[in-house]
VOPAGU-2260 file (C-alpha; in pm, 1 decimal, decimal comma):
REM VOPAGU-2260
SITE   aa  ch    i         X         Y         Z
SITE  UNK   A    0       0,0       0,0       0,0
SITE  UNK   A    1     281,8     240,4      19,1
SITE  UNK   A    2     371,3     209,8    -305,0
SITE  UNK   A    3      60,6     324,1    -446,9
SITE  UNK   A    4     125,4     686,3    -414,5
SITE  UNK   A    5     461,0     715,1    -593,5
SITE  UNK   A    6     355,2     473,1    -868,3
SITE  UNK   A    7      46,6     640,3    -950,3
SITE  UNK   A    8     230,4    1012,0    -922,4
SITE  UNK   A    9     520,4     804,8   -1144,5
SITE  UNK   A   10     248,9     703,6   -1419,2
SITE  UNK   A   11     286,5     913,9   -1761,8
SITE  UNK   A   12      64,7     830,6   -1980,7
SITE  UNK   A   13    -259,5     867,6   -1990,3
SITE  UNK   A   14    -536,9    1170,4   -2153,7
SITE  UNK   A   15    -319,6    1463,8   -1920,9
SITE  UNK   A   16      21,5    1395,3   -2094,2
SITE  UNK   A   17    -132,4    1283,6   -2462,6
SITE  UNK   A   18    -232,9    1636,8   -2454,4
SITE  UNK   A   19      80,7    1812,3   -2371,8
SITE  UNK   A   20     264,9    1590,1   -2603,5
SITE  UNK   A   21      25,5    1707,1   -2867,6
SITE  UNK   A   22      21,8    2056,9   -2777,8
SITE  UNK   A   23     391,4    2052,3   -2744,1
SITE  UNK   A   24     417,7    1892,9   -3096,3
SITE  UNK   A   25     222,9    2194,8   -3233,5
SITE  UNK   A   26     412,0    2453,3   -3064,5
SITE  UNK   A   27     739,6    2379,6   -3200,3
SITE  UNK   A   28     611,6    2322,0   -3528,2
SITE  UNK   A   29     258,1    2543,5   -3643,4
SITE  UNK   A   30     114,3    2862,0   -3544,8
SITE  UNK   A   31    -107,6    2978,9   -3236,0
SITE  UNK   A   32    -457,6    2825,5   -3465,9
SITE  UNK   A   33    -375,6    2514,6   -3508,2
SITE  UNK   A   34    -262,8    2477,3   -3159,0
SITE  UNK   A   35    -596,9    2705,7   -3038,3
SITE  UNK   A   36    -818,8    2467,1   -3204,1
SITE  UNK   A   37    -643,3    2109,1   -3073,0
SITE  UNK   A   38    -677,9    2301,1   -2743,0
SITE  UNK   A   39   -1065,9    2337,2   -2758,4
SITE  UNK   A   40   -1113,0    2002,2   -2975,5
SITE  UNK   A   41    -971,5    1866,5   -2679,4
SITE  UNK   A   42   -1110,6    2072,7   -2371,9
SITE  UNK   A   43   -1452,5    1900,9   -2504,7
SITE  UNK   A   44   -1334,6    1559,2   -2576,2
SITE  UNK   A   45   -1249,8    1579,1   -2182,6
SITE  UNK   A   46   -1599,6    1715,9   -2056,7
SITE  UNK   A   47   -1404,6    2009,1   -1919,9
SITE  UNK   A   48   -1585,2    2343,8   -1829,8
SITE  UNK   A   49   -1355,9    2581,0   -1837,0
SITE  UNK   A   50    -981,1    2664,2   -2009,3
SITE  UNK   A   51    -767,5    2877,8   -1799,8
SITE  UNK   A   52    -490,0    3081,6   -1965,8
SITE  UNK   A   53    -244,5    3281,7   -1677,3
SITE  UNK   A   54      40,5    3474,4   -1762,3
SITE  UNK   A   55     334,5    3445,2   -1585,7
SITE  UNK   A   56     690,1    3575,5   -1601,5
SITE  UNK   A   57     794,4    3340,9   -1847,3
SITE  UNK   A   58     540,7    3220,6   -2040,1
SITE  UNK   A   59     159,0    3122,9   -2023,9
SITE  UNK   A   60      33,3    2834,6   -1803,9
SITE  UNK   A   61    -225,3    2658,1   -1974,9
SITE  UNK   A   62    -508,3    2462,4   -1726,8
SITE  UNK   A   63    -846,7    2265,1   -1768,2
SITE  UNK   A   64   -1093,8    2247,8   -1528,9
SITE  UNK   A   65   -1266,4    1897,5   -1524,6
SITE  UNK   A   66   -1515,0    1783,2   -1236,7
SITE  UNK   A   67   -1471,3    2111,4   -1104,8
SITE  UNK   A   68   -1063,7    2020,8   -1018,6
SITE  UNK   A   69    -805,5    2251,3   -1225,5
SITE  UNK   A   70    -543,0    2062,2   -1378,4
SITE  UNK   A   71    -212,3    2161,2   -1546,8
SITE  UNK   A   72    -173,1    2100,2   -1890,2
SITE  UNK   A   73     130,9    2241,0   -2022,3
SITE  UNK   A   74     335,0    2593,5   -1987,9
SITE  UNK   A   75     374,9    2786,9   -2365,1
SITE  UNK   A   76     685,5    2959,0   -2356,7
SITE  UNK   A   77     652,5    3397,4   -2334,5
SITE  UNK   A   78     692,1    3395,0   -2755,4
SITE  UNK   A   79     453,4    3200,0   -2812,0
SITE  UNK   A   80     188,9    3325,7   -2526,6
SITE  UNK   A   81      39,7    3651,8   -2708,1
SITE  UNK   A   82     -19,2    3480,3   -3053,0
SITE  UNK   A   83    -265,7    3278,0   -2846,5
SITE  UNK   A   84    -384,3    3534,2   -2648,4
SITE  UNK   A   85    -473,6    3699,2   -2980,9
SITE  UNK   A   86    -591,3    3407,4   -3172,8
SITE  UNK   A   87    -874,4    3340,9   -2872,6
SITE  UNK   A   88    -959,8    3726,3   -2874,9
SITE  UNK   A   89    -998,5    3724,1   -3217,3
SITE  UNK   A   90   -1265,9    3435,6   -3258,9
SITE  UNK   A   91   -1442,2    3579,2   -2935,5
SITE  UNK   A   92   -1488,3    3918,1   -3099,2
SITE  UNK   A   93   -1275,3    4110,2   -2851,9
SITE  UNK   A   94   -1034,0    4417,9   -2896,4
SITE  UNK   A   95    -654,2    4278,2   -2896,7
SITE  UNK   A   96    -563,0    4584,8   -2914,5
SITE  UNK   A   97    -700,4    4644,9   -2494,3
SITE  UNK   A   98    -497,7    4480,7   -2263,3
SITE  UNK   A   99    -601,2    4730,4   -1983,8
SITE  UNK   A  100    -886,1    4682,2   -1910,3
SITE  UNK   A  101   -1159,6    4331,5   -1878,2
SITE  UNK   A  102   -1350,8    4246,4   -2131,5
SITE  UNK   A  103   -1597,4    3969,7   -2254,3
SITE  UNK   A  104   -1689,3    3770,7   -2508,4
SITE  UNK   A  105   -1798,7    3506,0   -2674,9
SITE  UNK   A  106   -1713,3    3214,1   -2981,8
SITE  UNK   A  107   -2073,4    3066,3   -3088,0
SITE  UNK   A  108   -2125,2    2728,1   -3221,3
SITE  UNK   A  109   -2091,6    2778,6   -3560,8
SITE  UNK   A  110   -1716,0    2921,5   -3530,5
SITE  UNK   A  111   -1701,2    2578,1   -3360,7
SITE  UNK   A  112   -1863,1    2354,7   -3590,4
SITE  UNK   A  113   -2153,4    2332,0   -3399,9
SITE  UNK   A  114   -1978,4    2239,1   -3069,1
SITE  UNK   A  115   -2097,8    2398,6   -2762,0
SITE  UNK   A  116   -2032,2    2770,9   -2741,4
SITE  UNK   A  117   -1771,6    2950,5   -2563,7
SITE  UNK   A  118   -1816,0    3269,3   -2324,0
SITE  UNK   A  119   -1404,2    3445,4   -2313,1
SITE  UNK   A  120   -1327,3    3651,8   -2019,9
SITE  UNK   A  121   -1044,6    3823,8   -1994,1
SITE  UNK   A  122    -830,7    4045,7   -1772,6
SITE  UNK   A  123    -497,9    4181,8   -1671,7
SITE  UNK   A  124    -208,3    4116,1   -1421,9
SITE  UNK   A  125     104,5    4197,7   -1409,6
SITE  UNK   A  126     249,9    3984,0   -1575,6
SITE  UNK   A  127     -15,7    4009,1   -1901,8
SITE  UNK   A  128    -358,3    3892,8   -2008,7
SITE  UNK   A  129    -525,8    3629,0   -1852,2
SITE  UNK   A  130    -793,6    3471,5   -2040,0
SITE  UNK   A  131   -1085,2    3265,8   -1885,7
SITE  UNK   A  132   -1286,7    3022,0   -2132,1
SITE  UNK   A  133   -1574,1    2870,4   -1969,7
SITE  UNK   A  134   -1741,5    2549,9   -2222,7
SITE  UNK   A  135   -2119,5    2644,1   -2211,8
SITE  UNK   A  136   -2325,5    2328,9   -2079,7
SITE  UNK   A  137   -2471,1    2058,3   -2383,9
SITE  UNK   A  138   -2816,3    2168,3   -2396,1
SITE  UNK   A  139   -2870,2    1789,1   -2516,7
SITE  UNK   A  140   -2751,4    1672,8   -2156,0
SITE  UNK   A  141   -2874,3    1675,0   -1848,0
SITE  UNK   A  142   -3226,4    1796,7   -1946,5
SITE  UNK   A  143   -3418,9    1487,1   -1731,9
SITE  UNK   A  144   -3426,4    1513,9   -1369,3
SITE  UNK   A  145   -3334,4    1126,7   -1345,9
SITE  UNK   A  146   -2977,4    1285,0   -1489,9
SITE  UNK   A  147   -2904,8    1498,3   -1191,0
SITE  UNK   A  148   -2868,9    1239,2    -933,2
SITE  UNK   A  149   -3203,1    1353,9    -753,6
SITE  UNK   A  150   -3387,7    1015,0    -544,6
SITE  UNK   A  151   -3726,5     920,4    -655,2
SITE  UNK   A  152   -3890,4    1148,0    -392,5
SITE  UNK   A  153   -3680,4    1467,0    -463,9
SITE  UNK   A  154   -3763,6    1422,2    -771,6
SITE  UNK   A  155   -4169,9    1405,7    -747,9
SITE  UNK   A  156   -4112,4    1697,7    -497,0
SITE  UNK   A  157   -3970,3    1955,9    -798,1
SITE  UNK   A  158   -4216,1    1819,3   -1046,0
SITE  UNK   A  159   -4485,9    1876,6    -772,1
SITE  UNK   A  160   -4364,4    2230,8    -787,5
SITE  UNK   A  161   -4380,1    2197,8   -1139,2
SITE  UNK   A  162   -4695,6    2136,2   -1153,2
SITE  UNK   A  163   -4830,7    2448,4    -904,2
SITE  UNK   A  164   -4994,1    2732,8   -1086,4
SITE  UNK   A  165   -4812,5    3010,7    -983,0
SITE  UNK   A  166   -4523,6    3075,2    -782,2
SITE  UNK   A  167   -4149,8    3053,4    -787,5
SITE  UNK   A  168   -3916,4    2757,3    -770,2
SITE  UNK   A  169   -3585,3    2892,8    -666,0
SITE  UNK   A  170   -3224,9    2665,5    -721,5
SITE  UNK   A  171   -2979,4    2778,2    -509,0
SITE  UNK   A  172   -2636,8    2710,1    -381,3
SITE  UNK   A  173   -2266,8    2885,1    -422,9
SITE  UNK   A  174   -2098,6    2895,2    -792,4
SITE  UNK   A  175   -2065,2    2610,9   -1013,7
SITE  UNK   A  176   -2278,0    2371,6    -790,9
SITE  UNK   A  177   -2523,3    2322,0   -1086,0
SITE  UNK   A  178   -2796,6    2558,2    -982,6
SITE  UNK   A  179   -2848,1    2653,2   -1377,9
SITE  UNK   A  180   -2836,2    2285,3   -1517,5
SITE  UNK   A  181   -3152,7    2195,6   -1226,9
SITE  UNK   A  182   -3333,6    2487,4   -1320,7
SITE  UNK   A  183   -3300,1    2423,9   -1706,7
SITE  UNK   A  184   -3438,2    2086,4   -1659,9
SITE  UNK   A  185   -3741,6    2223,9   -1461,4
SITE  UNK   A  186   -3768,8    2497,6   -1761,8
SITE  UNK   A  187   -3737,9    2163,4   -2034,6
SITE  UNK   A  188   -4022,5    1986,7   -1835,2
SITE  UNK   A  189   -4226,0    2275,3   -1878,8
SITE  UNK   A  190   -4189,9    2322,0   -2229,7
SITE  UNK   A  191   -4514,8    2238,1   -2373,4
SITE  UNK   A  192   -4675,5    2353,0   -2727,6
SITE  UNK   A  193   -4981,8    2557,9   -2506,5
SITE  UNK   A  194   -4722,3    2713,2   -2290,4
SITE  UNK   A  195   -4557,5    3105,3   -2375,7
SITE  UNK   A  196   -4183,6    3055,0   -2194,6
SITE  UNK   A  197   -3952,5    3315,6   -2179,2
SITE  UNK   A  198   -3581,6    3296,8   -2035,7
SITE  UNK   A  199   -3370,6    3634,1   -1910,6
SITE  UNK   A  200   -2977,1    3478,0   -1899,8
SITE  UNK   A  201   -2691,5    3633,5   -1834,0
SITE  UNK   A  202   -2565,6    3462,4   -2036,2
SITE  UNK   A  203   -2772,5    3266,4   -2254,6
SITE  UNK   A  204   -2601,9    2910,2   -2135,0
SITE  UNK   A  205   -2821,7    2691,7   -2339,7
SITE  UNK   A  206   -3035,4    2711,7   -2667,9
SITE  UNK   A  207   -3383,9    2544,3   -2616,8
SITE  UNK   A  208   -3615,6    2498,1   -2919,1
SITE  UNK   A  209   -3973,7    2637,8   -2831,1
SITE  UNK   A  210   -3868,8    2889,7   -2564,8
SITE  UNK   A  211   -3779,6    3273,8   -2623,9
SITE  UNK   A  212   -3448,6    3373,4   -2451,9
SITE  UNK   A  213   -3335,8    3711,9   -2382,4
SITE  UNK   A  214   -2983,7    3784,9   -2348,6
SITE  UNK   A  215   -2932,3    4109,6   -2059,9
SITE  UNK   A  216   -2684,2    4381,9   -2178,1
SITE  UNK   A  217   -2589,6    4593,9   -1833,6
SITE  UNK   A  218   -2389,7    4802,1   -2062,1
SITE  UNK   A  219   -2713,7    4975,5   -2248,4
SITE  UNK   A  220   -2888,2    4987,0   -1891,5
SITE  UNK   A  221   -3125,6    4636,2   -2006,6
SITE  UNK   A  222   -3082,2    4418,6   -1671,7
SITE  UNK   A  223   -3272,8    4155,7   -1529,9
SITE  UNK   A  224   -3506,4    4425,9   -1359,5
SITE  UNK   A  225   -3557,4    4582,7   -1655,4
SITE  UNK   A  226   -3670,9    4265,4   -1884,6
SITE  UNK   A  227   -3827,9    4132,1   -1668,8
SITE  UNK   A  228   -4060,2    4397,9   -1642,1
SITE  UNK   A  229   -4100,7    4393,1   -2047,6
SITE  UNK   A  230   -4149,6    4016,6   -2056,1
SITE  UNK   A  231   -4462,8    4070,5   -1794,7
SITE  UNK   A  232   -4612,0    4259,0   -2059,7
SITE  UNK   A  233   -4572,1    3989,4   -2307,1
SITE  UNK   A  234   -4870,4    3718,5   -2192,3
SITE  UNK   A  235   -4618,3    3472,6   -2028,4
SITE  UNK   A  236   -4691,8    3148,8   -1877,9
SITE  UNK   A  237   -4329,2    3067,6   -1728,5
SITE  UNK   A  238   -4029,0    3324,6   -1698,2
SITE  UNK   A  239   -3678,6    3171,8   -1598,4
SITE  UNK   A  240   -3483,3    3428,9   -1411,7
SITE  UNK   A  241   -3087,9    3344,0   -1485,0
SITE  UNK   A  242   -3019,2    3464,9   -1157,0
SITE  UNK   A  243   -3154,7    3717,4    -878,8
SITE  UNK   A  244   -2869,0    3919,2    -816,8
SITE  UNK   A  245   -3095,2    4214,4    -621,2
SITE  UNK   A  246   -3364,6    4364,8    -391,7
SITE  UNK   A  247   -3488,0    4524,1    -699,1
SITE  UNK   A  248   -3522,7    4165,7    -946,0
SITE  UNK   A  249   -3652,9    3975,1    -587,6
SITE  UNK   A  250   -3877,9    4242,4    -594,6
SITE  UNK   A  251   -4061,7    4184,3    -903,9
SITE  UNK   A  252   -4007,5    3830,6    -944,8
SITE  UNK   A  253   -4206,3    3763,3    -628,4
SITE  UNK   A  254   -4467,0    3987,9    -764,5
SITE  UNK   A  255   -4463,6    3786,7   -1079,5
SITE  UNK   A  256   -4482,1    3475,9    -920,6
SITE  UNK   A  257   -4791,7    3602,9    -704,6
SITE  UNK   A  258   -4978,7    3683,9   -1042,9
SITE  UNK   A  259   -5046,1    3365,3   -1183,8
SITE  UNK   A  260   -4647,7    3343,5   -1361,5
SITE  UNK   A  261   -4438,9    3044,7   -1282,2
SITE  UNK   A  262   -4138,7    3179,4   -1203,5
SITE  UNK   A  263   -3792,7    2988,5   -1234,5
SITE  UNK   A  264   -3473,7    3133,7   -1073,3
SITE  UNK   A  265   -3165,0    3083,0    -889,5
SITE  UNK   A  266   -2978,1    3247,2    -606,3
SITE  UNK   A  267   -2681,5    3212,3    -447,3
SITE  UNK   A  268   -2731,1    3080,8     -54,6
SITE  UNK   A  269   -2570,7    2799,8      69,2
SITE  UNK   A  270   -2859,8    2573,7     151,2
SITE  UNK   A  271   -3236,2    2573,7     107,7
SITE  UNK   A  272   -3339,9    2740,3     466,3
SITE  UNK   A  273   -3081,0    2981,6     426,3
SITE  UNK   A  274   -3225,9    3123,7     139,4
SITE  UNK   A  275   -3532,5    3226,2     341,7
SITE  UNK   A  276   -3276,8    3452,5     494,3
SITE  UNK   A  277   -3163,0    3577,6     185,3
SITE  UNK   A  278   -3532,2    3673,7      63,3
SITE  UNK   A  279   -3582,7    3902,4     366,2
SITE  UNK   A  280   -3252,8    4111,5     306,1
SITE  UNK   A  281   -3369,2    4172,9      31,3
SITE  UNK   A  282   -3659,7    4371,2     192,6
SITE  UNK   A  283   -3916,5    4089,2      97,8
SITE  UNK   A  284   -4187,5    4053,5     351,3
SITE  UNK   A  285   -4225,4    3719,0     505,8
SITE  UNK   A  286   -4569,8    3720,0     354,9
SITE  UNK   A  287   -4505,3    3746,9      35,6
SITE  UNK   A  288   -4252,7    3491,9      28,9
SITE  UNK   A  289   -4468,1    3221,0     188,0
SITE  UNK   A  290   -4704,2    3359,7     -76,6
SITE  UNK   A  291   -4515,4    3316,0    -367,3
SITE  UNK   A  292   -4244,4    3027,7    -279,4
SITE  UNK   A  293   -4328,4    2688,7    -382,6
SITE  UNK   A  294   -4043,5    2552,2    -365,2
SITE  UNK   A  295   -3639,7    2549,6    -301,9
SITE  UNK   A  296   -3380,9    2346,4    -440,6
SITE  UNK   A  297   -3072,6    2342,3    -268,8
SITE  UNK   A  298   -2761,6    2175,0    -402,5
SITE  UNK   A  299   -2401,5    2085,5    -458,7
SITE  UNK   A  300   -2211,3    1887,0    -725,5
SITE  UNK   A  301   -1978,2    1619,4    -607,0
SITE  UNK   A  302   -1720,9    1429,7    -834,0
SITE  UNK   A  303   -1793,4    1030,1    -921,2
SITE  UNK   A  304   -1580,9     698,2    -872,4
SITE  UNK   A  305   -1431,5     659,8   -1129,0
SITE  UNK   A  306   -1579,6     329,8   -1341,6
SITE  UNK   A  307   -1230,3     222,1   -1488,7
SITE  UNK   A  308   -1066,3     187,5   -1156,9
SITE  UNK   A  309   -1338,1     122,7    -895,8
SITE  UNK   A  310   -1246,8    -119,4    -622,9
SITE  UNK   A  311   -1377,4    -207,1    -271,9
SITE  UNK   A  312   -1276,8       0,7     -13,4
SITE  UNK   A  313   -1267,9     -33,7     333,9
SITE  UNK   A  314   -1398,5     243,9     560,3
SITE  UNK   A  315   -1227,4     305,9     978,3
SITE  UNK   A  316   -1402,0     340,1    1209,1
SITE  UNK   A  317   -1461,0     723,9    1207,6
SITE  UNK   A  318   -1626,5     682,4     858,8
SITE  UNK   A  319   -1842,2     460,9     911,5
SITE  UNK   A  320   -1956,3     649,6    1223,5
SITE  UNK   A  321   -2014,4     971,6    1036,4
SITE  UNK   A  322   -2232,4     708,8     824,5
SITE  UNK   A  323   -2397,2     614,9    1072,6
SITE  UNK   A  324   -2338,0     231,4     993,4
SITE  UNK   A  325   -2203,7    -103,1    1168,6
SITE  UNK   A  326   -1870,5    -274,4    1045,0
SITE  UNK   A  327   -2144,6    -557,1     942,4
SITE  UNK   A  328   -2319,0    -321,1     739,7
SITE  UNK   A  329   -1993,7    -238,4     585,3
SITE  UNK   A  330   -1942,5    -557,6     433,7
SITE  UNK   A  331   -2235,3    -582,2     294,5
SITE  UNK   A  332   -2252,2    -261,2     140,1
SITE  UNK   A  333   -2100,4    -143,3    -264,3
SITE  UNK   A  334   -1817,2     149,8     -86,8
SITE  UNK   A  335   -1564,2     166,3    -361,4
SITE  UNK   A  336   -1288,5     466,6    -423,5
SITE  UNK   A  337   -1108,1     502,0    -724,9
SITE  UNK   A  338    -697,9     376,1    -732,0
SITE  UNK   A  339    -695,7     612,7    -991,3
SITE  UNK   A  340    -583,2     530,5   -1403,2
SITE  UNK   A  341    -524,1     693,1   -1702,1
SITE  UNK   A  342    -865,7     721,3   -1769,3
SITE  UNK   A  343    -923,0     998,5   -1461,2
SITE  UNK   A  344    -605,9    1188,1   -1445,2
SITE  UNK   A  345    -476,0     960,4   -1168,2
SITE  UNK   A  346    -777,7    1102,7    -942,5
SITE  UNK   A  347   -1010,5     790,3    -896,1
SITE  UNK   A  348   -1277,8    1021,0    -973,6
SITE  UNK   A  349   -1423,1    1071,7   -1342,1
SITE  UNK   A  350   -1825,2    1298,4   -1386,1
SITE  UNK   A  351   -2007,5    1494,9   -1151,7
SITE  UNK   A  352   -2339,0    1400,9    -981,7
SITE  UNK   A  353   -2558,9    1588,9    -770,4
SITE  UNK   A  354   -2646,8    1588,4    -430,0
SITE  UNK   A  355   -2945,7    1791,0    -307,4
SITE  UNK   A  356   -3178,0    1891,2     -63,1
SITE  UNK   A  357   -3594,5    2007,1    -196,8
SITE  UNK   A  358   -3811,5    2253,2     109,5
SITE  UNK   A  359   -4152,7    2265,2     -38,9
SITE  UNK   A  360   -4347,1    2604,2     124,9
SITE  UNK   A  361   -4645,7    2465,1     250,9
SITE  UNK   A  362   -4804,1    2403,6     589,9
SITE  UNK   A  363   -4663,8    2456,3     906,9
SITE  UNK   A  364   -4341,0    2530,0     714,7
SITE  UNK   A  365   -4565,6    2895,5     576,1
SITE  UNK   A  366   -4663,7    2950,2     972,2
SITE  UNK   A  367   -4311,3    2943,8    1082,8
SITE  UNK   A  368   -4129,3    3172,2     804,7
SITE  UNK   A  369   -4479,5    3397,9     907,3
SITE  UNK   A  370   -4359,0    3454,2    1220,5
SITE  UNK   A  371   -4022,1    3463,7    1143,2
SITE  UNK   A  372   -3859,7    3163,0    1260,6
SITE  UNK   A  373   -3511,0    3092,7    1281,7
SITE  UNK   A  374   -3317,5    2888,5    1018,6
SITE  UNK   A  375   -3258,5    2615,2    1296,7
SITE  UNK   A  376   -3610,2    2570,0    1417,3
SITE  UNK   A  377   -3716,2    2579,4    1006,5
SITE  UNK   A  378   -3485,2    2348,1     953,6
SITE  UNK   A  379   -3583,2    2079,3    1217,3
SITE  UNK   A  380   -3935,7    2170,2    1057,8
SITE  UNK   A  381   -3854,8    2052,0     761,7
SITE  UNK   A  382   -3617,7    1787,1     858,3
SITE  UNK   A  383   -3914,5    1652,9    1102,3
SITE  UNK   A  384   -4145,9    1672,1     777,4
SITE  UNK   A  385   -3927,7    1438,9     609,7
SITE  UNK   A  386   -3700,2    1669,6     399,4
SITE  UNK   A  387   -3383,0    1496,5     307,6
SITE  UNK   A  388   -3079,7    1692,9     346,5
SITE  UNK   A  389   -2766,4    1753,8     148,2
SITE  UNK   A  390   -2576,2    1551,8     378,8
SITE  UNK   A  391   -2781,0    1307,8     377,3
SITE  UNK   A  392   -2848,5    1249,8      23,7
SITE  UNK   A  393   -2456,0    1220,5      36,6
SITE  UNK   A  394   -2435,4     966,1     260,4
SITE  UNK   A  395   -2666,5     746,3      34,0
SITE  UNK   A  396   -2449,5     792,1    -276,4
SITE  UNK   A  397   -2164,9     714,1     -76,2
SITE  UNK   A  398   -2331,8     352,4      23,8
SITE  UNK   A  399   -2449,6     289,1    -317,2
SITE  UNK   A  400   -2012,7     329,1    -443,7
SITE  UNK   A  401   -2138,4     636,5    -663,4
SITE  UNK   A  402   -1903,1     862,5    -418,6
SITE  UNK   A  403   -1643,5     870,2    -140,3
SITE  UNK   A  404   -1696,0     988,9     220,4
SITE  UNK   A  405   -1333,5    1210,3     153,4
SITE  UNK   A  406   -1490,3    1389,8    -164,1
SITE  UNK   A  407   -1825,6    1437,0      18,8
SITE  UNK   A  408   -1635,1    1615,8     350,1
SITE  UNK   A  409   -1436,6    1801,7      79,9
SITE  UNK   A  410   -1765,0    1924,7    -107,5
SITE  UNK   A  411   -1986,0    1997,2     273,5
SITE  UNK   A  412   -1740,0    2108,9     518,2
């Protein structure tokens, strides 16, 4: 056994060094395109979500982000750092020429042969440009909420919210827990021939046939605020907020949601009680919130086993307390970790999965937020009620051998 960390840090080959071989190829030998376009080919070949580009003294250090882990690809060398600066700038419709100041932009899918588009962000330091890629979401994905890694009863919760004919379903958690993905699928189960949707993104992360999206533009004074109060004027049946970044958008979008309007939205809170809390900073009155809340989705995203390298795994004693099972129960049960291959970057862990919590507003629950209840004593409310908790939900994946109990403390505490 202790071995196993020097050979796997010793291993070579594998997806992680295939790509800096190629990349390394194509540096000594072409220009910043072709190397640009292995770069993306690649970043989606790999699932990854975003492409991070840092400057640094001597040259440009070139990172993926897959399962929501950064990994090191491969360091161009200073020469060869601005052609590809430029290159990306260039396809995102960005000034080269402005290295001062941040700026956005964007590749669409027909620049990239229909792939997935591309949103650039970039920014300077001192020691250049950085440039942020982030891989917009397959809108052919994750659209069913079977795909999320919801239970059976989380799920009939949502579509129970769904199903309500007004109100708001809020998806909430901290960035890049998945909040958007949940809150698309609710939108895609929704999107029926009699229904008028309308979506307000910042950006627009994913194209869906039979809906009308609106993409915000700050910069001409058209916020969320601001469409959303056109798009009340338009007849809709469902609006999906992108996000609800202000008093001013909580404002309206509870007011929507009390008019008939299914409302869609997410927020950023770090669990489902909490973003009670967040509701009444925002100056909302606790009546209007019971009013208009249906329900809240709470949730985090937490990395997978990987299936190439799976093995049994045998949990101490302070695991399987935090499980809350037997050392019987252990052997009995499917806990696996990954050793870690070729296939996973030498992590163990390969895909994402979700883990969530669902608060439906509705009977004693309304009473308590009424009078303004704590989050502890709603919490025990709901956990009484028989809401199942992040943690808990967890737990379960980590019995079933979907997860590990060191990637679930990494993702909850």
């Amino acid at each position: 056994m202790s071995d196993k960390p020097a050979e796997t840090e010793n291993k070579k080959e594998g997806r992680q060094q295939a790509l800096q071989a190629e990349l390394r190829e194509l540096v000594d030998v072409v220009g910043p395109g072709p190397l640009v376009d292995l770069l993306m080919e690649r970043a989606f070949q790999l699932q990854a979500t975003d492409i991070h580009l840092d400057p640094l003294e001597d040259g440009l250090r070139l990172r993926l982000r897959v399962d929501g882990m950064l990994h090191d690809i491969i360091q161009l060398p200073k020469e060869a750092a601005s052609s590809v600066v430029s290159r990306l700038k260039l396809a995102a419709n960005m000034d080269i020429t402005e290295r001062r100041l941040a700026q956005d932009g964007h590749i669409n899918n027909q620049t990239l042969q229909n792939r997935r588009d591309i949103r650039v962000g970039s920014g300077p330091t001192i020691h250049g440009e950085r440039l942020v890629l982030r891989l917009m979401p397959d809108h052919k994905r994750f659209t069913e909420f079977s795909e999320l890694g919801l239970s059976e009863h989380q799920s009939a919760e949502i579509v129970k919210y769904c199903h309500a004919p007004y109100g708001m379903i809020l998806s909430v958690g901290p960035v890049g827990s998945g909040k958007s993905t949940t809150i698309y699928s609710c939108l895609d189960y929704l999107n029926q021939p009699e229904m008028s949707l309308t979506t307000i993104e910042d950006p627009v992360e994913r194209r869906i046939e039979g809906v009308n999206q609106i993409q915000i533009d700050p910069k001409i004074g058209f916020s969320f605020a601001e469409a959303l109060r056109g798009v009340l004027r338009q007849d809709p049946n469902v609006i999906m907020v992108g996000e609800i970044r202000d008093s001013e958008t909580a404002h309206i979008a509870v007011r929507a949601g009390l008019t008939g309007i299914r409302v869609l939205s997410t927020l950023h809170s770090n669990d489902a009680v909490a973003a009670i809390d967040v509701f009444r900073e925002f100056g909302i009155p606790s009546m209007f919130i019971t009013d208009s809340l249906q329900g809240i989705i709470s949730q985090r995203l937490i990395r997978r086993v990987c299936e190439k390298c799976r093995a049994p795994y045998q949990l101490d004693a302070g695991a399987c307390e935090y499980l809350g099972i037997s050392a019987d129960q252990v052997a009995n049960s499917n806990i696996t970790q990954g050793t870690g291959c070729d296939h996973c970057f030498q992590t163990g862990y390969l895909g994402r999965t979700g883990i969530y919590e669902t608060l439906g507003i509705r009977g004693e629950l309304r009473e308590a937020i009424l009078r303004g209840a704590p989050q502890s004593e709603i919490l025990k409310m709901a956990a009484d009620s028989g809401m199942t908790t992040m943690e808990e939900s967890g737990k379960t994946k980590v019995l079933q051998g979907i997860t590990t109990v060191q990637e679930l403390h990494r993702v909850l505490v």
